[in-house]
N, C-alpha and C positions, 0 to 999 in steps of 0.2 A: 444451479450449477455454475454458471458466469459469475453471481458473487462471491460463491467460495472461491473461486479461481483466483479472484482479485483478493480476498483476503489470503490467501497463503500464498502469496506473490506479497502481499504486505509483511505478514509476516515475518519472512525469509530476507527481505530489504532491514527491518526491524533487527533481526539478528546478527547479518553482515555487520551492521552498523554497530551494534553493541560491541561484537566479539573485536572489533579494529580495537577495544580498549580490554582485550585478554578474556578469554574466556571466565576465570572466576569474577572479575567485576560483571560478565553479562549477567553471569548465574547470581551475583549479589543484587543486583536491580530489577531483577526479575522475580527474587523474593523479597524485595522491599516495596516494590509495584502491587505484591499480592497482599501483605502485610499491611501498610499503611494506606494503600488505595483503593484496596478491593478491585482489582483488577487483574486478574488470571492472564497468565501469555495467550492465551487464545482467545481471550477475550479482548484484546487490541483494539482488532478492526472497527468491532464494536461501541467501543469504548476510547475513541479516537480524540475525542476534547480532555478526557481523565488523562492518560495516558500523554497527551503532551505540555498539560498542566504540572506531572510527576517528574520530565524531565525536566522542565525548568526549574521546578522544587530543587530537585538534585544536582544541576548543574552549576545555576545560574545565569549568565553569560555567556558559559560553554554549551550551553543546550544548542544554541544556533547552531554548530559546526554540525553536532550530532543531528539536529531536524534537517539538514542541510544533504548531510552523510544518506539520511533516511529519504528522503526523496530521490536523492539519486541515483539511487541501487531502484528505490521504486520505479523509475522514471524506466532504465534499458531494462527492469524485468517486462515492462510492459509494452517494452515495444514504443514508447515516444507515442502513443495516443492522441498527444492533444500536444501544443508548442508551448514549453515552459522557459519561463527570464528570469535569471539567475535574480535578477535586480527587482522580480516582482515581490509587490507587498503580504502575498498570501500568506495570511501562517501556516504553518506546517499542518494542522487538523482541518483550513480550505484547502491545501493542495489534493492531502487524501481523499478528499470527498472530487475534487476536482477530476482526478484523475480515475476516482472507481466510474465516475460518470462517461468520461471519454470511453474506459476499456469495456464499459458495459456496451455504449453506444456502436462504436467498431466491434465489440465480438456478435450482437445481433443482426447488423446489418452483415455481416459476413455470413450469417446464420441463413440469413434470407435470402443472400446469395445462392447460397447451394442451394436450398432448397427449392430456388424457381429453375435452376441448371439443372437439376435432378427430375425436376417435375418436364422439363422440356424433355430430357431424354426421355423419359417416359412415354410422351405425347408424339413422339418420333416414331415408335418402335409402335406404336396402334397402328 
């Protein structure tokens, strides 16, 4: 459940990002991604090194702005998980991984939270 969460939080970051260049180019790159790359919009998350190997394809030099674009919407869906620098050297398919890491890490430990809060009230009320 916690990685779907984080893939369609990618997603959704993925999307913002495209559609800042109009919606029919998102809808052209996203059947160009499936056509030439074998890569489905939902298959993204997945498929995180293809998919940012197609924007650079497509880009060239403007792919930055847009991996750039794409982290940042990723970065406030998720709540700032983990401290990111602008000036860091990750590329955009480590950042992904970087940051499914972080939101996995804080959603279970917050999982285990409740759960030992829950468990305490329980052990109250015997």
């Amino acid at each position: 459940m916690l990685k779907h969460d984080f893939e369609k939080l990618l997603l959704e970051a993925v999307d913002e990002g495209l559609s800042s260049l109009g919606q029919s180019s998102m809808q052209a790159i996203y059947f160009h991604l499936e056509k030439n790359f074998n890569v489905k919009k939902q298959e993204i998350p997945c498929k995180i090194e293809v998919f940012e190997d197609a924007i650079e394809k497509f880009f060239g030099l403007g792919a930055n702005f847009l991996e750039i674009l794409f982290m940042k919407r990723l970065h406030e869906k998720i709540e700032g998980v983990f401290v990111w620098r602008e000036s860091s050297d990750l590329t955009f398919a480590e950042y992904v991984k970087a940051a499914k890491r972080g939101f996995l890490e804080k959603k279970r430990a917050s999982k285990t939270a409740r759960e030992i809060v829950q468990c305490d009230q329980m052990m109250t009320k015997c």
